[in-house]
MOPAC internal coordinates of N, CA, C and O (Angstrom, degrees):
PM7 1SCF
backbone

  N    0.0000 0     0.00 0     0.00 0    0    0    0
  C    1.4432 1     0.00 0     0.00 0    1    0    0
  C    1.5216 1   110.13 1     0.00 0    2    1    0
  O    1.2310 1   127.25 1   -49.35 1    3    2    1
  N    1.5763 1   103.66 1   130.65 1    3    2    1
  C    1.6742 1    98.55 1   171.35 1    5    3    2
  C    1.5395 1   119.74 1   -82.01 1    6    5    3
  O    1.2310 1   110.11 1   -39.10 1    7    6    5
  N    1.0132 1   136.18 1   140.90 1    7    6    5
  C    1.9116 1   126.75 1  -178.54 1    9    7    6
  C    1.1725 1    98.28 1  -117.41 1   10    9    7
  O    1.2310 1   122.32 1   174.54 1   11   10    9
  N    1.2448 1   113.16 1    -5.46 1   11   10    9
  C    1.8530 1   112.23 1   169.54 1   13   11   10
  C    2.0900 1   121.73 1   -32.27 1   14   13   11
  O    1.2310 1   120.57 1   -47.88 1   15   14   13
  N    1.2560 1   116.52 1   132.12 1   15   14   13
  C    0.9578 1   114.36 1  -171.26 1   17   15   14
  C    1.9338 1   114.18 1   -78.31 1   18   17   15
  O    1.2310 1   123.16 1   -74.12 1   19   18   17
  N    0.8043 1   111.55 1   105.88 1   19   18   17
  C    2.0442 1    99.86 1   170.00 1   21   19   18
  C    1.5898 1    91.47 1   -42.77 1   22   21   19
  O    1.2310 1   139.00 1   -26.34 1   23   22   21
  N    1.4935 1    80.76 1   153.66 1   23   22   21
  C    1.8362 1   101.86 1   164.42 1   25   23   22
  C    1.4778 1   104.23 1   -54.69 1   26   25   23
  O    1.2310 1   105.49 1   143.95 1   27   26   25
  N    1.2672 1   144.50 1   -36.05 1   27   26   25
  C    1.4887 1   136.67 1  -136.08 1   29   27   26
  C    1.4426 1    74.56 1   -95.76 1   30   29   27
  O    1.2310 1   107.70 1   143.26 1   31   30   29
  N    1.0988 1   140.55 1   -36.74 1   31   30   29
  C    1.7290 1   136.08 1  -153.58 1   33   31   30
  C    1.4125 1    96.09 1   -87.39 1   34   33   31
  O    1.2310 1   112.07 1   123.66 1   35   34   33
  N    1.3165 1   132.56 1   -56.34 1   35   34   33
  C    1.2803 1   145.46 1   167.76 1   37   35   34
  C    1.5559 1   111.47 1   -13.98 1   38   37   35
  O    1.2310 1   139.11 1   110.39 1   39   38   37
  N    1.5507 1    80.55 1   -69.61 1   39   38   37
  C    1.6404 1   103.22 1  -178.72 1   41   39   38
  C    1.4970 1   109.99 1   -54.34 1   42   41   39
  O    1.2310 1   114.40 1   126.48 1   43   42   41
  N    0.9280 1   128.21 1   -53.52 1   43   42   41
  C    1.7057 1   142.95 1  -176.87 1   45   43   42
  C    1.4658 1   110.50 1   -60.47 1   46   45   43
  O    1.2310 1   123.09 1   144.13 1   47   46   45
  N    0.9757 1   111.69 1   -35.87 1   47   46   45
  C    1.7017 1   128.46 1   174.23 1   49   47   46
  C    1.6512 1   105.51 1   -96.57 1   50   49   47
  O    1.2310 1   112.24 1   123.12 1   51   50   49
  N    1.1396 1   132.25 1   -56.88 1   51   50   49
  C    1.6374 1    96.21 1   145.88 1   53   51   50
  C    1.6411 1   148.64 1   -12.55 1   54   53   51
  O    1.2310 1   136.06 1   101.56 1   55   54   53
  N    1.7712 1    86.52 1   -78.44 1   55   54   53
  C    1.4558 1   109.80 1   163.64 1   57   55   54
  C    1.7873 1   126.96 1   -21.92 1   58   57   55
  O    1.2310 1   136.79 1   108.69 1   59   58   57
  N    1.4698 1    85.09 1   -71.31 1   59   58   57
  C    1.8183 1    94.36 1   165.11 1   61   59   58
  C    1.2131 1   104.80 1   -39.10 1   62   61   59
  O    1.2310 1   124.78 1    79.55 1   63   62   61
  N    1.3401 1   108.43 1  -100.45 1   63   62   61
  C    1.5039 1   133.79 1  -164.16 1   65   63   62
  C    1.6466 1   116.99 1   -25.00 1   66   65   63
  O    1.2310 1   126.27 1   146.24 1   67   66   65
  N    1.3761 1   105.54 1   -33.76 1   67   66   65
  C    1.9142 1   112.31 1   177.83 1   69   67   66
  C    1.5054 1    78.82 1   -68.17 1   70   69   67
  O    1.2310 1   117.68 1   111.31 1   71   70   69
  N    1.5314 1   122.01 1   -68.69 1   71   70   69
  C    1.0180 1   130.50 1  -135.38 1   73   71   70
  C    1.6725 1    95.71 1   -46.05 1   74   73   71
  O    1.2310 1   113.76 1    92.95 1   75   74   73
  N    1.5578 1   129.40 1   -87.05 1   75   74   73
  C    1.0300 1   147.67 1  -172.37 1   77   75   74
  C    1.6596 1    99.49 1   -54.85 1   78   77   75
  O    1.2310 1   119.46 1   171.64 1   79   78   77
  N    0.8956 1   118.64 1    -8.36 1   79   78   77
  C    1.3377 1   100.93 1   176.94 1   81   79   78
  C    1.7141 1   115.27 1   -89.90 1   82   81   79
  O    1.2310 1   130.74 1   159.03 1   83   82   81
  N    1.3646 1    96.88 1   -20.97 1   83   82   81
  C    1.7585 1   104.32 1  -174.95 1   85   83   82
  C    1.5484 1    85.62 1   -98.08 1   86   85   83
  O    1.2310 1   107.74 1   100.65 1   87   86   85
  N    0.9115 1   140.48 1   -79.35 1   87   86   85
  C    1.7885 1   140.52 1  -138.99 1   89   87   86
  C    1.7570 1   105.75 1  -100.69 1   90   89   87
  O    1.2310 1   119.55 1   162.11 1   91   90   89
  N    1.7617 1   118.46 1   -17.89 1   91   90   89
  C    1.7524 1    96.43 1   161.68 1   93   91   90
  C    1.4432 1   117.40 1  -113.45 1   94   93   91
  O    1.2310 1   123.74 1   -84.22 1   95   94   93
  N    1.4256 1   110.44 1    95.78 1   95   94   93
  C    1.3293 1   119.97 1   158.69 1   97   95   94
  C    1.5065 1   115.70 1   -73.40 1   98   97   95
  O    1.2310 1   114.92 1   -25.23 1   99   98   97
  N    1.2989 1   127.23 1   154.77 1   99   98   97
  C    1.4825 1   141.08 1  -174.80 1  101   99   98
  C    1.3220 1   116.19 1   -62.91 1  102  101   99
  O    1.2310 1   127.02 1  -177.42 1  103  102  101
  N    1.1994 1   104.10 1     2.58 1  103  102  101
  C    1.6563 1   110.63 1   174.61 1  105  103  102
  C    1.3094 1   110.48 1  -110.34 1  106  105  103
  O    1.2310 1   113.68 1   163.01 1  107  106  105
  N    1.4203 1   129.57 1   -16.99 1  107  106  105
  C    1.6586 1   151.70 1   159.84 1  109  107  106
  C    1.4218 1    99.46 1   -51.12 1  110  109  107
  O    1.2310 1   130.53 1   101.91 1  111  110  109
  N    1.3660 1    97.29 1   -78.09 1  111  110  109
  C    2.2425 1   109.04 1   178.48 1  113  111  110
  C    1.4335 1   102.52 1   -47.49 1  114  113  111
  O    1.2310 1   110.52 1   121.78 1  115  114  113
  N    1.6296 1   135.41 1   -58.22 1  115  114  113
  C    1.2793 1   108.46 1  -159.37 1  117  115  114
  C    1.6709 1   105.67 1   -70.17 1  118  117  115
  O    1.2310 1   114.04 1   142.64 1  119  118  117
  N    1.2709 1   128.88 1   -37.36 1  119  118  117
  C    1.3033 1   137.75 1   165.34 1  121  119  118
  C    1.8136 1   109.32 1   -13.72 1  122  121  119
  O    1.2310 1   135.01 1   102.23 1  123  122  121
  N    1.8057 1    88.56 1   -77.77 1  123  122  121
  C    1.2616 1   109.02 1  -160.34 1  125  123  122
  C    1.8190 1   101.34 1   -63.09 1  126  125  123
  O    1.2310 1   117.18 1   140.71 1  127  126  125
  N    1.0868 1   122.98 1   -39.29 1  127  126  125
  C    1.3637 1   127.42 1   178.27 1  129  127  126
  C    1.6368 1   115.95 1   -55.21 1  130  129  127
  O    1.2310 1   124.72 1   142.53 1  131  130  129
  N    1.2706 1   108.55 1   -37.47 1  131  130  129
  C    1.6681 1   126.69 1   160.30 1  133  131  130
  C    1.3381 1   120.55 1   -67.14 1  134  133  131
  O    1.2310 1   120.81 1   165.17 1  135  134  133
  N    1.4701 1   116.05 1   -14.83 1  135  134  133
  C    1.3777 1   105.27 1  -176.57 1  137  135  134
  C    1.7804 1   114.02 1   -80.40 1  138  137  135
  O    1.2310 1   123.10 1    10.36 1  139  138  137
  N    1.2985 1   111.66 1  -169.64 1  139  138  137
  C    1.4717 1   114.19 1  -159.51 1  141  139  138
  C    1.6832 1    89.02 1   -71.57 1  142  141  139
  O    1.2310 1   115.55 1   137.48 1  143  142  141
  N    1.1707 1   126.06 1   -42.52 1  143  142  141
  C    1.5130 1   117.51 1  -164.28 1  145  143  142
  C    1.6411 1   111.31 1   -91.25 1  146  145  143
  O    1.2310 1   122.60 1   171.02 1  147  146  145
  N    1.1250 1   112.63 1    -8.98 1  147  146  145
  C    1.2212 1   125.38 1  -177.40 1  149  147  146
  C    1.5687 1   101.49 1    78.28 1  150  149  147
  O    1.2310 1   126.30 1  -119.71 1  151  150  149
  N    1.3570 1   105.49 1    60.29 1  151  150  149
  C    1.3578 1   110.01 1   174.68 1  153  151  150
  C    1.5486 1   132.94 1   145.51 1  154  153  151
  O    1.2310 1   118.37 1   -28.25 1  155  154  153
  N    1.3235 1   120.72 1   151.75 1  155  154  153
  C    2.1556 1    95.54 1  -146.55 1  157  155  154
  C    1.5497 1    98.34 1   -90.27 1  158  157  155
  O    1.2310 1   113.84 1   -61.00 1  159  158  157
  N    1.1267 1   129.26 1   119.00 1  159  158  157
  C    1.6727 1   120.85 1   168.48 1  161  159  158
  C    1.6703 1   111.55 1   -61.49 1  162  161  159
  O    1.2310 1   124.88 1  -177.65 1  163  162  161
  N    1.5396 1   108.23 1     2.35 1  163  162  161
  C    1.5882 1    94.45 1   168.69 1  165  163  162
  C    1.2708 1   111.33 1   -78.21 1  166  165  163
  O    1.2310 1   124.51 1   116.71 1  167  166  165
  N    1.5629 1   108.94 1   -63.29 1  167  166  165
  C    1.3981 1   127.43 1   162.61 1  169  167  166
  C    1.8667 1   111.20 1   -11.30 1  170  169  167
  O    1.2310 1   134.17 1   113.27 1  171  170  169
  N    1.6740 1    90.21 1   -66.73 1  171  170  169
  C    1.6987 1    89.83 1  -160.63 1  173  171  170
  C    1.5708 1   104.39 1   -78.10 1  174  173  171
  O    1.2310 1   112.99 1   172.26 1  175  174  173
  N    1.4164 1   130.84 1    -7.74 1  175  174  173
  C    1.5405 1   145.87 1   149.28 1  177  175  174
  C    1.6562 1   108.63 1   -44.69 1  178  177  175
  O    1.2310 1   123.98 1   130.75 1  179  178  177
  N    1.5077 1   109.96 1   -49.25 1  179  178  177
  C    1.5115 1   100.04 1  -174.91 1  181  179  178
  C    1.8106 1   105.91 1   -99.23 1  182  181  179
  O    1.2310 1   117.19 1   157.90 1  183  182  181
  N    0.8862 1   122.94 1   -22.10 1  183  182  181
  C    1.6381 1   122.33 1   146.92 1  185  183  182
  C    1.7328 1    99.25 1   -18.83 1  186  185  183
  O    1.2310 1   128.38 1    93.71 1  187  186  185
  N    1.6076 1   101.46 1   -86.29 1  187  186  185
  C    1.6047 1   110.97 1  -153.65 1  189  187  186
  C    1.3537 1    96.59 1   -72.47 1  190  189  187
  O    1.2310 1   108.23 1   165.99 1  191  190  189
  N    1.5537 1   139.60 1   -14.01 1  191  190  189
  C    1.6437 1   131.37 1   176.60 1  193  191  190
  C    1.6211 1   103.98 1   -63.35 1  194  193  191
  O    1.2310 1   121.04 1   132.13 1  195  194  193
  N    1.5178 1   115.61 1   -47.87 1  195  194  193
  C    1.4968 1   133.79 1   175.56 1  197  195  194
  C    1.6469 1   112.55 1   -47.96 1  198  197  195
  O    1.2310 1   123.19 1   140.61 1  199  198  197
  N    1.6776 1   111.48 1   -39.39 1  199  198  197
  C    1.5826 1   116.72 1   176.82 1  201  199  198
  C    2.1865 1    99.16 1   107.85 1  202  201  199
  O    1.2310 1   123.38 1  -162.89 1  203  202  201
  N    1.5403 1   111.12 1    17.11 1  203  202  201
  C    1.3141 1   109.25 1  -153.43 1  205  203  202
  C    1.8782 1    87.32 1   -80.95 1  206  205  203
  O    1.2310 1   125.18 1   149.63 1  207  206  205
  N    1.3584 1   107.66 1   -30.37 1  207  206  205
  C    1.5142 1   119.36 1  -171.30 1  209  207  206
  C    1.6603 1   124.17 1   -66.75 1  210  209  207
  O    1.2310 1   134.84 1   151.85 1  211  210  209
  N    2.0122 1    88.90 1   -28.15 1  211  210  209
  C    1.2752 1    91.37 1   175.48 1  213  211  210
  C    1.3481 1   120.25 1   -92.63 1  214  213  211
  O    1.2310 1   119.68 1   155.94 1  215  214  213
  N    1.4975 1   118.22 1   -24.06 1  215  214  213
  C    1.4637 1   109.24 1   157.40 1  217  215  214
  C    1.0966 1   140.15 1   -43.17 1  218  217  215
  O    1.2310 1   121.16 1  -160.84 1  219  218  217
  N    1.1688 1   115.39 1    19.16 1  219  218  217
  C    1.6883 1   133.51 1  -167.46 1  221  219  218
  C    1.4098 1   105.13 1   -97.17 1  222  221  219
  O    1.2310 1   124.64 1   137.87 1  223  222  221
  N    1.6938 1   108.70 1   -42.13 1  223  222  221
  C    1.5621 1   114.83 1  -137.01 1  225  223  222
  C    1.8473 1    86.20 1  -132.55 1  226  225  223
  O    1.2310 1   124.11 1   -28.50 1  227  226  225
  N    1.6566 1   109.72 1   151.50 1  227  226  225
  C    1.1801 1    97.48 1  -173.06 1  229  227  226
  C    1.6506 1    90.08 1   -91.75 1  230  229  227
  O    1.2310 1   141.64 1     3.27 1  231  230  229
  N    1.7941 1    75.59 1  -176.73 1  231  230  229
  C    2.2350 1    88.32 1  -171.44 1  233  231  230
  C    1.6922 1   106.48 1   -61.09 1  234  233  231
  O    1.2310 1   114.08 1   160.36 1  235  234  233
  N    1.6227 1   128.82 1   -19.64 1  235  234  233
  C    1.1814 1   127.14 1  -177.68 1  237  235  234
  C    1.5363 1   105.18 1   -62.84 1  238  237  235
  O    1.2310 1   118.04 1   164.30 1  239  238  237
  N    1.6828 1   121.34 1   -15.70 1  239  238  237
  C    1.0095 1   124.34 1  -157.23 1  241  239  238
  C    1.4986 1   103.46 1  -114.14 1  242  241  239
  O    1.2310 1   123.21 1   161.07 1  243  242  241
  N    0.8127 1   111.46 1   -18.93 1  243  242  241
  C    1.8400 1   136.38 1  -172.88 1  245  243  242
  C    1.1801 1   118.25 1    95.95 1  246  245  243
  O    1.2310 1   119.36 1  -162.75 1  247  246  245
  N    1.4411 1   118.82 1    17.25 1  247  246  245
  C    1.2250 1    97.54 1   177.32 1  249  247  246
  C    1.9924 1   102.19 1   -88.75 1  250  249  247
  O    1.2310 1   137.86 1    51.05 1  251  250  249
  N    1.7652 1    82.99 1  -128.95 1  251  250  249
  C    1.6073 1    91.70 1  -165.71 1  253  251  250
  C    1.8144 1   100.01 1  -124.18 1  254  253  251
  O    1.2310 1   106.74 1  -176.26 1  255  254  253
  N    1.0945 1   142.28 1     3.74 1  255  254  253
  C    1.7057 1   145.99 1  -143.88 1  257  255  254
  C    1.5484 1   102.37 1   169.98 1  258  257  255
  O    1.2310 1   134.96 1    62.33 1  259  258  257
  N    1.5688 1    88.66 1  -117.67 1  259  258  257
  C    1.5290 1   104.95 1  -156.31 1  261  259  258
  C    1.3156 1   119.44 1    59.66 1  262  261  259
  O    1.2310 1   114.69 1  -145.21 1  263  262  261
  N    1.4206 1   127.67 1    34.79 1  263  262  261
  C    1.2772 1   138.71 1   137.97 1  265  263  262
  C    1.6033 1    99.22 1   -62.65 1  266  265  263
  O    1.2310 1   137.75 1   -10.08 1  267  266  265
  N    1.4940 1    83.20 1   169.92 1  267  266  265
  C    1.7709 1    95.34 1  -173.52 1  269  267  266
  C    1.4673 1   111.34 1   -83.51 1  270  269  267
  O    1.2310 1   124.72 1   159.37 1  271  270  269
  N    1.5672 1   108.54 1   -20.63 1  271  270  269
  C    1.5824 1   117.31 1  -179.24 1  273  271  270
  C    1.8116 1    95.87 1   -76.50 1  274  273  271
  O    1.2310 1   107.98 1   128.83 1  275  274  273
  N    1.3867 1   140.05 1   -51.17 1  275  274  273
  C    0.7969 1   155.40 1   158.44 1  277  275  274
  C    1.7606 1   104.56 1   -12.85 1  278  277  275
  O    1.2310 1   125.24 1   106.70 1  279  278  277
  N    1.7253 1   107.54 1   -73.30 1  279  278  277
  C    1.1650 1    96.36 1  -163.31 1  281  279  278
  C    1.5752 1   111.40 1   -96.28 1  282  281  279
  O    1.2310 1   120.19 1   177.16 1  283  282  281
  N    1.3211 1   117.24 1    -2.84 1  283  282  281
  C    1.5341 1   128.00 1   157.32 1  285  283  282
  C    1.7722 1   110.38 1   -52.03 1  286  285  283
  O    1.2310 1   124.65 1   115.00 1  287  286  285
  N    0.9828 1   108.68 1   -65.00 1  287  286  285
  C    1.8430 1   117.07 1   166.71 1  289  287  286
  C    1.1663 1   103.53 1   -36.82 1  290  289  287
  O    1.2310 1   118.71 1   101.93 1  291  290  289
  N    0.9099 1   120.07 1   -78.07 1  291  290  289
  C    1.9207 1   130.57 1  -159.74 1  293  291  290
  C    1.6709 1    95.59 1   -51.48 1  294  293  291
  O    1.2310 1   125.65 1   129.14 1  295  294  293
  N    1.5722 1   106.75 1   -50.86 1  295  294  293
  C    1.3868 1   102.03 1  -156.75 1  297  295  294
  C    2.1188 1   105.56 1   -71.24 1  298  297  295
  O    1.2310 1   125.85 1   159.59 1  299  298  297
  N    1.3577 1   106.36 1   -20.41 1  299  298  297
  C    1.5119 1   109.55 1  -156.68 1  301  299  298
  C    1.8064 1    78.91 1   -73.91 1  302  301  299
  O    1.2310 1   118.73 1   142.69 1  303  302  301
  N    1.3541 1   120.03 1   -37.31 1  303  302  301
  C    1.4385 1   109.42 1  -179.39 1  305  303  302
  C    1.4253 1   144.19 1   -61.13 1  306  305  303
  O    1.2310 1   133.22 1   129.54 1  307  306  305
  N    1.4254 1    92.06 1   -50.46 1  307  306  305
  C    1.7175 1   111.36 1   173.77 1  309  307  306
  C    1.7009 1    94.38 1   -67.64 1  310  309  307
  O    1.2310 1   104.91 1   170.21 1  311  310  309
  N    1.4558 1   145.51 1    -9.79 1  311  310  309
  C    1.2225 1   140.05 1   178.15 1  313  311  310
  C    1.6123 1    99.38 1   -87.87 1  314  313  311
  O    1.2310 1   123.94 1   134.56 1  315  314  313
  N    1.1377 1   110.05 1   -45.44 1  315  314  313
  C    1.7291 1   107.46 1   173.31 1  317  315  314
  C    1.3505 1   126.11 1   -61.71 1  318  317  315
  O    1.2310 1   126.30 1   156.55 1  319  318  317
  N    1.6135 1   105.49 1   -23.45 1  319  318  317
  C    1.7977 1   118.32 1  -175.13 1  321  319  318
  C    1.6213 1    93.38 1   -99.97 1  322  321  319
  O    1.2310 1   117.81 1   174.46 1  323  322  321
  N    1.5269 1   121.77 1    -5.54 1  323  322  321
  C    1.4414 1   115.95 1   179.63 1  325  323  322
  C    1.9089 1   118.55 1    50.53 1  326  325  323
  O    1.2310 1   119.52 1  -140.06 1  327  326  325
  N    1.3621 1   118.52 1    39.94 1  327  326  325
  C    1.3957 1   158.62 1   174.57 1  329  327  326
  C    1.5149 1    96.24 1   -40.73 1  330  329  327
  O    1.2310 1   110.72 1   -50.74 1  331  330  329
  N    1.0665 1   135.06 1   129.26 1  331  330  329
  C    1.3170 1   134.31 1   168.37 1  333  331  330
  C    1.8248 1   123.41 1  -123.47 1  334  333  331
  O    1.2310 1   137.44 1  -173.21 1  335  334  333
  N    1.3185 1    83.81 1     6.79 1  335  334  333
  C    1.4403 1   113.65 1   175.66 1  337  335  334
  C    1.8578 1   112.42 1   -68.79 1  338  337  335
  O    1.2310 1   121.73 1   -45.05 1  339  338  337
  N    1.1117 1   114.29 1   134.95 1  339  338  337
  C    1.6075 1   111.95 1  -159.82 1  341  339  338
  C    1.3983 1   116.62 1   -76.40 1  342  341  339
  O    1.2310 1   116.92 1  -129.17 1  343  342  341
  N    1.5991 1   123.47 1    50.83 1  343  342  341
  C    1.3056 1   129.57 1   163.40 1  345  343  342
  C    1.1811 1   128.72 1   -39.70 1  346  345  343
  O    1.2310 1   109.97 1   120.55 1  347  346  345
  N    1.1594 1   136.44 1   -59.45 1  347  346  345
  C    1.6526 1   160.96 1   140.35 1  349  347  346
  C    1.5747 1   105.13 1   -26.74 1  350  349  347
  O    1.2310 1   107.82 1   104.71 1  351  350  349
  N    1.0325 1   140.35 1   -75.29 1  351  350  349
  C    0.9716 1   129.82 1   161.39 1  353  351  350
  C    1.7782 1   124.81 1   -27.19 1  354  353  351
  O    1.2310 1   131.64 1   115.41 1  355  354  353
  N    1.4507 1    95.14 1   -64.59 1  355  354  353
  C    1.3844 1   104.94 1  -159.03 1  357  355  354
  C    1.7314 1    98.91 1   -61.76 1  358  357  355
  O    1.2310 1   123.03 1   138.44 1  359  358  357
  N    1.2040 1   111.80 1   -41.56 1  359  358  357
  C    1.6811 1   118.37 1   151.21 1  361  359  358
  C    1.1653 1   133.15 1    -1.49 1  362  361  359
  O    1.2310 1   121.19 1   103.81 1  363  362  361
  N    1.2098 1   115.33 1   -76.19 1  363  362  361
  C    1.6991 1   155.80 1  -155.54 1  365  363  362
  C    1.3485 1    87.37 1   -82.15 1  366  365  363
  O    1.2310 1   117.70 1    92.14 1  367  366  365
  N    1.2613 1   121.98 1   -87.86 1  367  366  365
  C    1.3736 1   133.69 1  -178.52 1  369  367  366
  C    1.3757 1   114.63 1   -41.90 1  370  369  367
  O    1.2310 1   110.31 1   129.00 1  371  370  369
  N    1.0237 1   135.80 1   -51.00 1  371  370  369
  C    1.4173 1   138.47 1  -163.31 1  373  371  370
  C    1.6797 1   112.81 1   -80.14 1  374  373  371
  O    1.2310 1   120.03 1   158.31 1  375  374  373
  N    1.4979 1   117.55 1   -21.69 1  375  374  373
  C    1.6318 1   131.35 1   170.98 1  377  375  374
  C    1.4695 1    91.73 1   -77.04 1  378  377  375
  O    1.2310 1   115.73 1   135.66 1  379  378  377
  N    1.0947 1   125.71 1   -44.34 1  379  378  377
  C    1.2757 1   109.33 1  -153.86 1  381  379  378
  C    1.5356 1    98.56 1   -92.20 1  382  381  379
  O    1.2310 1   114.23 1   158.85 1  383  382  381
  N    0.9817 1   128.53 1   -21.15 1  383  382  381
  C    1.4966 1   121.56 1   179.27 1  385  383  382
  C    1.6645 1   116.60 1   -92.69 1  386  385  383
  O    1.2310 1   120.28 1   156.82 1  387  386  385
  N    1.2087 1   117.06 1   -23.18 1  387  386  385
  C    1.3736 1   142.69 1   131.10 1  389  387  386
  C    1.7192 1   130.66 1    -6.82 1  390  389  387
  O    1.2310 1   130.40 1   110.66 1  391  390  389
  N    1.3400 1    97.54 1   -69.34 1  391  390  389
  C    1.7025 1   130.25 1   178.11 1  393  391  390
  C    1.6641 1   108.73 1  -106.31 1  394  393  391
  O    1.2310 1   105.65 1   155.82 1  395  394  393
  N    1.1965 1   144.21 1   -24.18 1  395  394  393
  C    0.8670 1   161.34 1   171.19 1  397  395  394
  C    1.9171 1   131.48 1   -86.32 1  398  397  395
  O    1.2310 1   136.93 1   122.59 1  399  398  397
  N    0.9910 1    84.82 1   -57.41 1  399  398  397
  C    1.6230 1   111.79 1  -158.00 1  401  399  398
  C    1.6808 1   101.80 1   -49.81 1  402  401  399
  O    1.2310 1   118.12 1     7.66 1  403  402  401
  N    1.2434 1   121.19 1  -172.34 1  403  402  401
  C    1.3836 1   128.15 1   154.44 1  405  403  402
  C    1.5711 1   110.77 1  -102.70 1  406  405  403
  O    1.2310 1   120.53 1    -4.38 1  407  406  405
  N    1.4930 1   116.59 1   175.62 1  407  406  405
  C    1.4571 1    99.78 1  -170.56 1  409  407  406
  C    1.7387 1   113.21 1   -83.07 1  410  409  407
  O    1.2310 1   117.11 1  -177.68 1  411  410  409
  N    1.3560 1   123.10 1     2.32 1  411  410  409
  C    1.2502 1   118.91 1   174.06 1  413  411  410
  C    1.6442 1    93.07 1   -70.97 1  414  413  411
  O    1.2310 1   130.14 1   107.55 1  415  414  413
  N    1.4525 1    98.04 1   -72.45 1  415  414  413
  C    1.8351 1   101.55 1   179.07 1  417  415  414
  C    1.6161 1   110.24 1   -38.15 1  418  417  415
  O    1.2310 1   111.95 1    67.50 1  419  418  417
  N    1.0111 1   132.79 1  -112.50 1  419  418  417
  C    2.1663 1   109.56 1   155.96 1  421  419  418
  C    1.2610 1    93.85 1    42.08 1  422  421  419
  O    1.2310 1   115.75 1    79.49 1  423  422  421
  N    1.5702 1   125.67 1  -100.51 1  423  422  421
  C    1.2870 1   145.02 1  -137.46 1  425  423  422
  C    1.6386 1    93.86 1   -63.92 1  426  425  423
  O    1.2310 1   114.01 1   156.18 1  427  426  425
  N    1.0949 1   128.94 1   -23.82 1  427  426  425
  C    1.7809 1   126.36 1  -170.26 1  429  427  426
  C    1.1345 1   106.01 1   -90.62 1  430  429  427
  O    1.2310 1   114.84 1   162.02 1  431  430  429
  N    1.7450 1   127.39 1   -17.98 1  431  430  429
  C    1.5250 1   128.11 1   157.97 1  433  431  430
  C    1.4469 1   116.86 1   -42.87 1  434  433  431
  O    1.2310 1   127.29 1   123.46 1  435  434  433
  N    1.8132 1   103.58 1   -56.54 1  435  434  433
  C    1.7350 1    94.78 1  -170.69 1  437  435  434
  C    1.8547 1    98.41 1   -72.80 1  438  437  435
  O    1.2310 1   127.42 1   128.58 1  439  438  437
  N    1.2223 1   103.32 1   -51.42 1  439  438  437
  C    1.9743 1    86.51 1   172.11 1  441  439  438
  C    1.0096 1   122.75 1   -21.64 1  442  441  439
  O    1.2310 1   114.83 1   146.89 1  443  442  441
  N    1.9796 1   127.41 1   -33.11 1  443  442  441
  C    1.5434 1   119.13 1  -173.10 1  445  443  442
  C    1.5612 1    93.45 1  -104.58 1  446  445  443
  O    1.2310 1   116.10 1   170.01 1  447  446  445
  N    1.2756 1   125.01 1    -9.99 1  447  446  445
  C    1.3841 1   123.67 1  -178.69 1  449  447  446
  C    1.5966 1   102.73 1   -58.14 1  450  449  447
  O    1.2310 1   130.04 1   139.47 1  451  450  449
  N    1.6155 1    98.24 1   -40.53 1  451  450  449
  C    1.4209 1   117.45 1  -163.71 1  453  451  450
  C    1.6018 1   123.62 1   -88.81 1  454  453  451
  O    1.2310 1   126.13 1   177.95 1  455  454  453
  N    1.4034 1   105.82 1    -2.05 1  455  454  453
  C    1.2014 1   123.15 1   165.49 1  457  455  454
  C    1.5573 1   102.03 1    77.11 1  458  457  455
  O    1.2310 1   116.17 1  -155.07 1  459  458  457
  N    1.0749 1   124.89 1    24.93 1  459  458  457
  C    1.6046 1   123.63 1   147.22 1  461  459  458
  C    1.4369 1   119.88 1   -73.83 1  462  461  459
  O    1.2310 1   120.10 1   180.00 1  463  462  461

């Protein structure tokens, strides 16, 4: 088996890592973990501006992936930047409403695609 990364994964796992490496310092996370939602909607605003939100969900869904290599990358990162931002969640919820849902419910996928 190859585990080699495609460029597009590379890139995405880059992405993070600049990302959180310049703008989430440990004083950002305890902040955001204190806030009312348990977490900063600016933060998770520039997540989905970056495309980190849509790697979640495949393109049928609007995102950008949501292959498993896709969200394995993303996830080994936001675990290294220690992210408290509701990835996992937004996850869970969004497959299942996705494959499931009706098309209003559907329509609240790209909303989280979109980082609302």
């Amino acid at each position: 088996m190859d585990f080699t990364h495609s460029e597009e994964r590379r890139i995405l796992a880059d992405t993070a890592r600049r990302f959180l490496a310049e703008t989430y310092p440990i004083d950002a996370r305890h902040e955001a973990a204190g806030a009312e939602h348990g977490f900063s909607k600016d933060t998770w605003a520039a997540f989905a501006e970056l495309g980190l939100t849509a790697a979640l969900f495949r393109e049928q869904d609007g995102g950008l992936g949501g292959a498993g290599h896709d969200i394995a990358v993303l996830f080994e990162e936001l675990g290294r930047g220690l992210v408290v931002e509701p990835f996992l969640p937004t996850l869970m919820a969004g497959r299942i409403l996705a494959e499931y849902g009706t098309d209003e419910q559907k329509a609240m996928v790209h909303t989280a695609v979109a980082g609302d």
